[in-house]
Residue frames as a rotation matrix with the C-alpha (Angstrom) as fourth column:
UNK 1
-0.221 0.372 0.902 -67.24
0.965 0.219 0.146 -47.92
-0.143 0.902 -0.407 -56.45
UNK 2
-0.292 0.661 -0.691 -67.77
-0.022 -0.727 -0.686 -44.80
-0.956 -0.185 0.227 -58.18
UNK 3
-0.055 0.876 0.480 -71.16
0.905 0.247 -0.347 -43.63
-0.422 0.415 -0.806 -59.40
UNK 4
-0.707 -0.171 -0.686 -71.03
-0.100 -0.936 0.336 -40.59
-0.700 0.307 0.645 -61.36
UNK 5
0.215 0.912 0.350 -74.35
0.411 0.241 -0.879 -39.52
-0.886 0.333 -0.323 -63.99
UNK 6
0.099 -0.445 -0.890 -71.67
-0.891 -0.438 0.119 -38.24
-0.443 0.781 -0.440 -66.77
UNK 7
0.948 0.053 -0.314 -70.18
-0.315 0.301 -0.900 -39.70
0.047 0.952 0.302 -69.54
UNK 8
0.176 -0.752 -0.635 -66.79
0.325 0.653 -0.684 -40.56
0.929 -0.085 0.359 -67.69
UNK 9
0.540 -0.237 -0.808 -64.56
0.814 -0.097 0.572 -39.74
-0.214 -0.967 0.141 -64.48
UNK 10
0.855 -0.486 0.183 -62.86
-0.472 -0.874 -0.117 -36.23
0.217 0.014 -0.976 -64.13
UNK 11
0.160 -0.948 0.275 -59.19
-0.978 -0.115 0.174 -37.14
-0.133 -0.297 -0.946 -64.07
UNK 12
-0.229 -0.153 0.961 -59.50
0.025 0.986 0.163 -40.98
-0.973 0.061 -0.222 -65.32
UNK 13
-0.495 0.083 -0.865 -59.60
-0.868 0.007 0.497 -42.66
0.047 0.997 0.068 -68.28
UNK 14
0.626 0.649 0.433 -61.96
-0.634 0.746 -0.203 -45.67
-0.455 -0.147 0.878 -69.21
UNK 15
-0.528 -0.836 -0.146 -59.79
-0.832 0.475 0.287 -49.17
-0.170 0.273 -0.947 -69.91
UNK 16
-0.960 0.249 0.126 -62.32
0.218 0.952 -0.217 -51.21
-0.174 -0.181 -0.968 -69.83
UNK 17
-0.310 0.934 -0.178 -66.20
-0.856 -0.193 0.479 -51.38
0.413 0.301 0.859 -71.11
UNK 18
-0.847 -0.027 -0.530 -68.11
-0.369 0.748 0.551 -53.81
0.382 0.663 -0.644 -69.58
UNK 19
-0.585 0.805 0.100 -71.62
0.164 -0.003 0.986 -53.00
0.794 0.594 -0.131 -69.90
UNK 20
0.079 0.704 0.706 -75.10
-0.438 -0.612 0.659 -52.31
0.896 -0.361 0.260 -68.57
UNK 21
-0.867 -0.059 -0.495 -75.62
0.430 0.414 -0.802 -53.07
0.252 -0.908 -0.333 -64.88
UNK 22
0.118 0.877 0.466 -79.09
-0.378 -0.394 0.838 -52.67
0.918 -0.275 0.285 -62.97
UNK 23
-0.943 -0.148 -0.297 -80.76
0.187 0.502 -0.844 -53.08
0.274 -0.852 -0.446 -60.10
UNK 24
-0.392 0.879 0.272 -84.11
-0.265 -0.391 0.882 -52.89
0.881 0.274 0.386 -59.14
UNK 25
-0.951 0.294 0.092 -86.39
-0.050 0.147 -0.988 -53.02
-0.304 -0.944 -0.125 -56.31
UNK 26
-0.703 0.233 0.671 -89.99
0.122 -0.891 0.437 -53.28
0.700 0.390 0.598 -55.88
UNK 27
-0.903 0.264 -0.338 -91.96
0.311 -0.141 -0.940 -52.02
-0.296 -0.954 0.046 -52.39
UNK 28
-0.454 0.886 0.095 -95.07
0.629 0.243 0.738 -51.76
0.631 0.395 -0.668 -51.24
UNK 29
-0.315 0.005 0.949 -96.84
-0.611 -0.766 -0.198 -48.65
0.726 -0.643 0.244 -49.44
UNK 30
-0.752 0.000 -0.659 -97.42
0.526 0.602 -0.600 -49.86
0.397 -0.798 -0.453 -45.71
UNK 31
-0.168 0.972 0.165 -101.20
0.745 0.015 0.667 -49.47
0.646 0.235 -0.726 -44.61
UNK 32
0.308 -0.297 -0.904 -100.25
0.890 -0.245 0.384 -47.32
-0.336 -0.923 0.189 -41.66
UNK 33
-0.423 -0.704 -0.571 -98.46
0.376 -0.709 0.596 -44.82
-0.825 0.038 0.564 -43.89
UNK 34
-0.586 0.637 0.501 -101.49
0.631 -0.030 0.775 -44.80
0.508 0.770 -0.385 -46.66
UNK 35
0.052 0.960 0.276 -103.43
0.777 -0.212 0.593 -43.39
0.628 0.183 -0.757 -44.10
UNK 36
0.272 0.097 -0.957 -101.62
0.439 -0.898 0.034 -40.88
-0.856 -0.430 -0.287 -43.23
UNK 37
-0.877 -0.376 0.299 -100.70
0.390 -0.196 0.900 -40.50
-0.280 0.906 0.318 -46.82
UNK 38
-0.263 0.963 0.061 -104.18
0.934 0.239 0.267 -40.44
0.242 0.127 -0.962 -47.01
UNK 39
0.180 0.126 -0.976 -104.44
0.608 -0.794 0.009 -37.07
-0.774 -0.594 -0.220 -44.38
UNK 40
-0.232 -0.622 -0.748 -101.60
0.211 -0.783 0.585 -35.24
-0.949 -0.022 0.313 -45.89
UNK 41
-0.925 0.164 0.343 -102.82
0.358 0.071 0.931 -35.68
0.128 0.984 -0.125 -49.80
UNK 42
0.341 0.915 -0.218 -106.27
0.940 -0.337 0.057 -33.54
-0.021 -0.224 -0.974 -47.87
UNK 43
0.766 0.534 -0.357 -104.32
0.632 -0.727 0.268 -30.97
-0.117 -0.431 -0.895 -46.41
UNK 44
0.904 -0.406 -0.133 -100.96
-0.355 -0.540 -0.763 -30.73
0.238 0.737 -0.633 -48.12
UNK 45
0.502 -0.811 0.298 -97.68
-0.850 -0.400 0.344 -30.87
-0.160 -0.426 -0.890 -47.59
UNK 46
-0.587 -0.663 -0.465 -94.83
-0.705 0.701 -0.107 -33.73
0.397 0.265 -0.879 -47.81
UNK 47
0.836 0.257 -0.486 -95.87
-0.294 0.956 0.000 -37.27
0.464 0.143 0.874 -47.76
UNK 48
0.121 -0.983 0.136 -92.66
-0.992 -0.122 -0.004 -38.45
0.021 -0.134 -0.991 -45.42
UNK 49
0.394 0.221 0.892 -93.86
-0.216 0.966 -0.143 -41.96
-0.893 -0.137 0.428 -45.10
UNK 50
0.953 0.139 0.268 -93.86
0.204 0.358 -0.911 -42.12
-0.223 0.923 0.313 -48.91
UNK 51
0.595 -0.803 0.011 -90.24
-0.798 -0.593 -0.112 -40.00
0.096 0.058 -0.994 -49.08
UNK 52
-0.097 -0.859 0.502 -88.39
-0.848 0.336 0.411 -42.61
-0.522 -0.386 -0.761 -46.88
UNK 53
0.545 0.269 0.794 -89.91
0.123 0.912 -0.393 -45.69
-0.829 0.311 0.464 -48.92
UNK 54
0.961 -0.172 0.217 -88.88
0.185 -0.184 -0.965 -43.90
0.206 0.968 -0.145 -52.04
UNK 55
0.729 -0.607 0.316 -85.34
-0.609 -0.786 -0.105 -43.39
0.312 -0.116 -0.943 -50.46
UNK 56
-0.210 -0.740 0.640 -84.33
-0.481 0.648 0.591 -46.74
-0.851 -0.184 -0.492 -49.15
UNK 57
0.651 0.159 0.743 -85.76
0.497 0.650 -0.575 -48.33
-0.574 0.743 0.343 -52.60
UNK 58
0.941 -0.262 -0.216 -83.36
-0.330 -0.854 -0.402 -45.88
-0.079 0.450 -0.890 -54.18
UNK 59
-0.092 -0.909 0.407 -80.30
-0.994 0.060 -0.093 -46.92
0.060 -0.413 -0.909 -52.03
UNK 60
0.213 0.050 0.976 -81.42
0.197 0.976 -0.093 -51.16
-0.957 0.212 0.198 -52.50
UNK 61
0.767 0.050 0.640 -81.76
0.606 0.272 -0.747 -51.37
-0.212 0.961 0.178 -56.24
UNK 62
0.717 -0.685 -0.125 -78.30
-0.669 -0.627 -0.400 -48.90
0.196 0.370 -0.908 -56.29
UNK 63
-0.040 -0.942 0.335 -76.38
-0.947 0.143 0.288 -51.03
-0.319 -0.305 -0.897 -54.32
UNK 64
0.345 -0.011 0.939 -77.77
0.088 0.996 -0.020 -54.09
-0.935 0.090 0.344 -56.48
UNK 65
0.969 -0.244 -0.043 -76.64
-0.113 -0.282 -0.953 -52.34
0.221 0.928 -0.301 -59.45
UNK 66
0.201 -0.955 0.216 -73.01
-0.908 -0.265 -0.325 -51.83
0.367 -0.131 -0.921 -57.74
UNK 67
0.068 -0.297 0.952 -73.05
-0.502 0.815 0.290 -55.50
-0.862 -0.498 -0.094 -56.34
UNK 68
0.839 -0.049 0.541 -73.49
0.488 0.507 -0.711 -56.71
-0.240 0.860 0.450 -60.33
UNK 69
0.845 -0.523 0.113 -70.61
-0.395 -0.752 -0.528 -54.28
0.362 0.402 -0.841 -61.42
UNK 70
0.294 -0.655 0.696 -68.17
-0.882 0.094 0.461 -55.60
-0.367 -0.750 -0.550 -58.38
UNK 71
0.619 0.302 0.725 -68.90
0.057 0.903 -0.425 -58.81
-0.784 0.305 0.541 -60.31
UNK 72
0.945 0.260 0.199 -67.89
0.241 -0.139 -0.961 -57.94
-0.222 0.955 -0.194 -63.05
UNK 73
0.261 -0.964 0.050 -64.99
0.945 0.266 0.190 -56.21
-0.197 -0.002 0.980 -62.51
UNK 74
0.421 0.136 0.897 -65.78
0.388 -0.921 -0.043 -52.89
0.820 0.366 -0.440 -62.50
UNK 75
-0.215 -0.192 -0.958 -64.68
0.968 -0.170 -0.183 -50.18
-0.128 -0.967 0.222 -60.46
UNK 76
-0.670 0.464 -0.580 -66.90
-0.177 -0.858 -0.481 -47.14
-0.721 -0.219 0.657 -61.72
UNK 77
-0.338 0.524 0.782 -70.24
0.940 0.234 0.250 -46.69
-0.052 0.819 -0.571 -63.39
UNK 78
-0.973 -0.222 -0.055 -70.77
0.165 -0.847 0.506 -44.09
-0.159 0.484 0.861 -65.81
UNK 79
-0.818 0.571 -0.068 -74.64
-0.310 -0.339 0.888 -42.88
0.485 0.747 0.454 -66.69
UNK 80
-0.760 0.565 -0.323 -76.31
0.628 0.510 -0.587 -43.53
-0.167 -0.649 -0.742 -63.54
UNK 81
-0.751 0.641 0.157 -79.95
-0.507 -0.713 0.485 -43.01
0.422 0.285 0.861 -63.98
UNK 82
-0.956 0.255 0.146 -83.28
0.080 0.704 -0.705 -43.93
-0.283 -0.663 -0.693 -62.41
UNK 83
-0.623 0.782 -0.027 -86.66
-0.123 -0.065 0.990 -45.00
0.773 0.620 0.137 -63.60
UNK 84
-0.784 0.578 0.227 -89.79
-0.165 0.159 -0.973 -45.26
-0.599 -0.800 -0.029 -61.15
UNK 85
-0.598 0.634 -0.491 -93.05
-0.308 0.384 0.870 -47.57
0.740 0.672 -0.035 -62.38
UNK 86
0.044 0.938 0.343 -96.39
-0.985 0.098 -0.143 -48.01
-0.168 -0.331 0.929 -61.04
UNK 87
-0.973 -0.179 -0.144 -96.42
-0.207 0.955 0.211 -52.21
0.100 0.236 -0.967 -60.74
UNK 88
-0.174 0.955 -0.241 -100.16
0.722 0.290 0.628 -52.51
0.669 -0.065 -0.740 -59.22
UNK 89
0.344 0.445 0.827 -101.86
0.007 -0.882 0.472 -50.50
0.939 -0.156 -0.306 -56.79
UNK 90
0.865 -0.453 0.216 -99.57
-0.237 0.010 0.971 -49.69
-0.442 -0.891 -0.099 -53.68
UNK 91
0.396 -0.886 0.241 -96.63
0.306 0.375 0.875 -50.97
-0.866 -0.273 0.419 -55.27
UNK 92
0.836 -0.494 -0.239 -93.72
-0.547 -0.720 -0.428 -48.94
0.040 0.488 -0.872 -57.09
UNK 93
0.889 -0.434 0.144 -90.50
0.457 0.855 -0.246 -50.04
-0.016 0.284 0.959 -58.81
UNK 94
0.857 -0.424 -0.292 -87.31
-0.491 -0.845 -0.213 -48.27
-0.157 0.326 -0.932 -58.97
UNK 95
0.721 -0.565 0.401 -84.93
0.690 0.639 -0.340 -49.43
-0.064 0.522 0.851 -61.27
UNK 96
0.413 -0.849 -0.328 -81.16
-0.341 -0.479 0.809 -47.91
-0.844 -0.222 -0.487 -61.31
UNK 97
0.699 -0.400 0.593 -78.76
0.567 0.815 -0.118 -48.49
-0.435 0.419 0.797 -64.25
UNK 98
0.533 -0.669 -0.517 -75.70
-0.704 -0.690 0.167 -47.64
-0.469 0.275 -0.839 -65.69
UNK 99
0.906 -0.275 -0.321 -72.75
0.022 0.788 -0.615 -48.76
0.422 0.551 0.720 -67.38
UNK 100
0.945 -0.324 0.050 -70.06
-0.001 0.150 0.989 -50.36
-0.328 -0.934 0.141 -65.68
UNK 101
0.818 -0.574 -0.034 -66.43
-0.049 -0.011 -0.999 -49.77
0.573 0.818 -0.038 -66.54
UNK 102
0.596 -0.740 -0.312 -62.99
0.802 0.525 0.285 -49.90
-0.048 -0.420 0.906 -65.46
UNK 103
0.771 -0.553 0.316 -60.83
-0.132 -0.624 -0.770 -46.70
0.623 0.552 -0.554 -65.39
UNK 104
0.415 -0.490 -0.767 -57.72
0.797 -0.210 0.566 -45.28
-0.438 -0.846 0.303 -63.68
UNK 105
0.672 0.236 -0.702 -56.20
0.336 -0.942 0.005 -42.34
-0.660 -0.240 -0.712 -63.06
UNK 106
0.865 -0.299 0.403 -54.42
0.413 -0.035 -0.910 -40.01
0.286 0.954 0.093 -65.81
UNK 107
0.274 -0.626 -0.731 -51.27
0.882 -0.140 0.450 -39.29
-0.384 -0.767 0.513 -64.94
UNK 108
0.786 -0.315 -0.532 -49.35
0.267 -0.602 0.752 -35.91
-0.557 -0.734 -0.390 -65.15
């Protein structure tokens, strides 16, 4: 599958529209990593606890976007973009979407 955040593929044409695709996720901070979230938000510096949460929810709610798409019948989505929401306290959403299309390559 490719994911590209443009408006098409270099060197392809779109043949096919067929529509939005998401994915979402949403995680909760682990109590262990709050309090060292807790430290570092005294004395500075990266949060990594918070980084790697925010990095596999990234790479879940992508590859449920790209499992709907595969459905479909896609084999690239165009306008990948991500949102991030506050759900309650400790817990964060992160929604992927794009739009899923069909191309292939231009020939020569």
């Amino acid at each position: 599958m490719i994911l590209t955040n443009i408006e098409n593929v270099p060197g392809t044409r779109i043949i096919a529209h067929m529509g939005l695709v998401s994915g979402s996720t949403v995680r909760a901070k682990h109590a262990g990593k709050d309090i060292m979230a807790g430290v570092k938000n005294f004395f500075g510096g990266e949060i990594k606890g918070y980084t790697e949460l925010m990095n596999e929810s990234r790479k879940e709610a992508t590859q449920r976007m790209i499992n709907l798409a595969e459905k479909m019948g896609a084999n690239a989505i165009i306008n990948v973009r991500y949102a991030t929401s506050a759900i309650t306290v400790g817990a964060s959403e992160v929604y992927a979407y794009g739009t899923a299309v069909k191309i292939e390559e231009i020939e020569n």
